[in-house]
N, C-alpha and C positions, 0 to 999 in steps of 0.2 A: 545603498542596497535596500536597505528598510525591511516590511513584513512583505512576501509576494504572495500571489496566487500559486496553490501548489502545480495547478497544469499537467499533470500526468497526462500525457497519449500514450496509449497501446502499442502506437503504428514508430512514433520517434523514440520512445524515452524506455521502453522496456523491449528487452530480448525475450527470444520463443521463450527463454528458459524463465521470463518473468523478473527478471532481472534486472533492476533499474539503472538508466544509464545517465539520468539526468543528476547534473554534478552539481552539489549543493554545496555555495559560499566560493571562496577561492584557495590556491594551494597554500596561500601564507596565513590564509583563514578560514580554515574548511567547518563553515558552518553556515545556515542559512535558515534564517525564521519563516513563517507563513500564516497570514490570514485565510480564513475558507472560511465559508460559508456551503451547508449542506441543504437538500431540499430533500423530499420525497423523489428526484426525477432519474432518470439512468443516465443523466451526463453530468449529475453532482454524486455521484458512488465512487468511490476512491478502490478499484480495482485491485484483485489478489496482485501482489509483487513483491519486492525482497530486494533490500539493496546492505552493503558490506557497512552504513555508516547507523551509529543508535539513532531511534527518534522517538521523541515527547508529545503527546497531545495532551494540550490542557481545554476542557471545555468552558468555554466563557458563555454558553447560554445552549436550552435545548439539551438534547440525547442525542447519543452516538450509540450504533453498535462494531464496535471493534472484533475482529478475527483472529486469528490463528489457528493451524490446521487442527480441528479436533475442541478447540475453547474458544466459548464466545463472552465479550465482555458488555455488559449494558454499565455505559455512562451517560451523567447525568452531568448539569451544572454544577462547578465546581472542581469536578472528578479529575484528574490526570494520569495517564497512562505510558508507560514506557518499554518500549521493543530493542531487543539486544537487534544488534548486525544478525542477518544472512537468515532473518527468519520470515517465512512469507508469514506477510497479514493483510485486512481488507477493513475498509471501514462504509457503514451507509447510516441511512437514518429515516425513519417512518414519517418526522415530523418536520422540523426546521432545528438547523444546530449550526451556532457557531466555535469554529475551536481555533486556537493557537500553538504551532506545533514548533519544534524547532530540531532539523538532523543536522548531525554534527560527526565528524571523525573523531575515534578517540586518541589521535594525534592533539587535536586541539587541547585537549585535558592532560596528557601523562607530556608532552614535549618531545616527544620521543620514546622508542622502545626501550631503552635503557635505561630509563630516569628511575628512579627509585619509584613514580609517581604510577606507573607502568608495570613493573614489576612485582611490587607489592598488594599494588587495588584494583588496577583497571583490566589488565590483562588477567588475571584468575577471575572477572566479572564474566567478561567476554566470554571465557573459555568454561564458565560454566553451563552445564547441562538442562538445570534447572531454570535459570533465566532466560526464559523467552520472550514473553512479556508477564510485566507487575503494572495491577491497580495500585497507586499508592494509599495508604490509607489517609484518609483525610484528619484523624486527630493522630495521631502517631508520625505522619509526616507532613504535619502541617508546614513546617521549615523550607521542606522540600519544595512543596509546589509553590511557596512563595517565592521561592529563589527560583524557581520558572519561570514565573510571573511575572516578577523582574527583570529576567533573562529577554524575554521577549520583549519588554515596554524598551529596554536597552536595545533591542535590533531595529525597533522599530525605529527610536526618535536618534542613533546614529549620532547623538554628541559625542567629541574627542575624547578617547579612552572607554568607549563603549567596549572596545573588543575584553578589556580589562573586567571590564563588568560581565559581561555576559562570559567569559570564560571560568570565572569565581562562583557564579553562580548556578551555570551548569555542572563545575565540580560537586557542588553541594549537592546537587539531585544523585549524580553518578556516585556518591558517600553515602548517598543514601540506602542504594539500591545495593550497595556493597556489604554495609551493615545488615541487609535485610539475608543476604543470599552466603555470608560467610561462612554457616555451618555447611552449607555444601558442598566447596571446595575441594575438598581434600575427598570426598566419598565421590563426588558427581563425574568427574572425568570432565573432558573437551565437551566442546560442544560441537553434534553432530546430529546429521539428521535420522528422523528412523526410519524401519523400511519404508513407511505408508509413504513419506513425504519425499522419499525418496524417486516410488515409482511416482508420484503425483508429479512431480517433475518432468517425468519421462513423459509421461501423458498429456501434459500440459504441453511440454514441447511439441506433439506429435501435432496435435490438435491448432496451435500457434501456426503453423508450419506448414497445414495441409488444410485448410479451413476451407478452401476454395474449391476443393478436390470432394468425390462421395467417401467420406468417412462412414466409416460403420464403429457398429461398438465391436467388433472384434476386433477391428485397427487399433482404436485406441487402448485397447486390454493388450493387443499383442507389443506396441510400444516399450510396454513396460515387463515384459515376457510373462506375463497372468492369463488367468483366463476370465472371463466376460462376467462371471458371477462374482471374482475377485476383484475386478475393475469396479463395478455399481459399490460395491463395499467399500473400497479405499476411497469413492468421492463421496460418498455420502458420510464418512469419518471424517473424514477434512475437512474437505468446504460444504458438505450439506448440500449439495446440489448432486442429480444424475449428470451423468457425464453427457448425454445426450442433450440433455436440457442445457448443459453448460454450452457444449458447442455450438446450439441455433442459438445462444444471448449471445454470444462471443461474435458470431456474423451478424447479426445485427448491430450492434456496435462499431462493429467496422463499416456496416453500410451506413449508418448516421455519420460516419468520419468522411468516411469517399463522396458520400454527398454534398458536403461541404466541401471540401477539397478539390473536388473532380467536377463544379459545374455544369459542364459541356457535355458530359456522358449523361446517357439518357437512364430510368429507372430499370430498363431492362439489361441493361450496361451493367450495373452495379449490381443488382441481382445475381447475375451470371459470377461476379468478380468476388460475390462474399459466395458463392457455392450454391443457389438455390437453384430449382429445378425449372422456375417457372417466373417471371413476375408478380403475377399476382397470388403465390406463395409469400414474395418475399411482401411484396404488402400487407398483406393479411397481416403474417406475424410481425411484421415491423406495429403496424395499427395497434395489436396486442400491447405490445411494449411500449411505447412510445405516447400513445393514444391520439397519435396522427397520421397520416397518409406520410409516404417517404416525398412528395411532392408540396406536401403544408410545411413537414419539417425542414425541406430544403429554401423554402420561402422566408420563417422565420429565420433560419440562420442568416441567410443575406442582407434579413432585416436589420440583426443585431449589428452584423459588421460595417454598417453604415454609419457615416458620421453623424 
């Protein structure tokens, strides 16, 4: 198995609701490490989404900025970062950054819902309010991110009894994060969403779902039964983006995908298929984002995929 490319598409691996569907590791070992490598570009940005299993970044070179709706994290070399289940985040970076991440079920850790292992640390982790994501601190949990660190060099070089290692070792981070959040417990409640991210769901879905279609910002504000003043507020709380502004990145994204994908379809093709009005609308702002013609950008990809 080793480290992979983490590979997120839009279009395969996440539902309207952002919801990721790509299965990391197997069911007798549900875990799964990852190399990346991040650039300044819009097809090294690791997209808002949210999936039910924890996951760890450790940065081995470079900055990262990390998300969560409403908190943003600047990491740096060294730094490591950890996201409870079922919480959207997003990560990008201004410069060059490499990191090593590893998600994991916390099946792999407690053995089960019953074990004492589950019962007593992993499940009240989960089901805290307060844990969304934790920077770990670097001399306080220095332990920690070395037993990451090791977690990873273990997925990567996949000698016999690795699963052994990296299961030990990821325990040790999840102890860690257990110690950090235990006074909470008993006062925090479940973990649950609040309204904002709540209706952000709905608006994301809507938005997912209809991209193709003349969306208005009333559509998107009615999504979520708000009104339009309430909508600009809930996305700029969140993710710090208009809702507006989110929808034309969101079609362009797609058309960088279907370009690639859909060869044979002409730029006016594709244009129409992400929602734009016009062609050379969608060029213009593609050029914007991109800082190529959707016809350079469809050249280099064919490039790369060549032997």
């Amino acid at each position: 198995m080793g480290l992979k490319v983490c590979g997120i598409n839009p279009d395969l691996n996440i539902t309207p609701q952002r919801r990721e569907l790509q299965p990391h590791g197997t069911l007798d070992f549900p875990c799964a490490g990852y190399a990346e490598c991040y650039s300044p570009d819009p097809d090294h940005a690791l997209p808002w989404h949210w999936h039910d299993d924890l996951e760890v970044i450790y940065i081995l070179s470079g900055q990262l900025t990390a998300e969560t709706p409403g908190v943003r994290y600047e990491l740096a070399e060294g730094d490591c970062i950890a996201f409870n289940g079922g919480v959207l985040h997003s990560a990008n970076t201004s410069t060059f950054c490499e990191i090593r991440s590893a998600v994991f079920s916390a099946d792999l850790i407690t053995g089960g819902k019953d074990t004492v292992f589950a019962k007593k640390y992993i499940l009240p982790l989960l089901d805290c309010y307060a844990f969304r994501a934790f920077k770990l601190d670097r001399e306080a949990d220095t332990d920690a991110i070395q037993a990451f660190r090791e977690a990873c060099n273990a997925l990567a070089a996949e000698r016999p009894g690795y699963e052994f290692v990296v299961r030990d070792k990821l325990s040790a981070v999840c102890m860690a994060l257990y110690r950090h959040y235990a006074s909470d417990f008993q006062q925090a409640g479940p973990l649950r969403s609040n309204l904002d991210e709540v209706r952000m769901q709905q608006m994301l879905t809507c938005i997912q779902e209809n991209f193709s279609h003349g969306l208005t910002l009333a559509d998107i504000a009615r999504a979520a039964g708000i009104g339009e003043r309430e909508c600009l507020r809930c996305f700029q709380k969140t993710i710090h983006i208009p809702p507006m502004q989110y929808l034309l990145k969101y079609r362009i994204m797609q058309g960088a995908d279907i370009l690639l994908a859909r060869p044979d379809e002409s730029i006016a093709q594709v244009a129409a298929a992400c929602g734009f009005d016009s062609p050379s609308n969608f060029s213009q702002q593609f050029r914007r984002f991109y800082r190529c013609t959707p016809r350079e950008y469809r050249l280099r990809g064919a490039a790369r995929q060549q032997p």
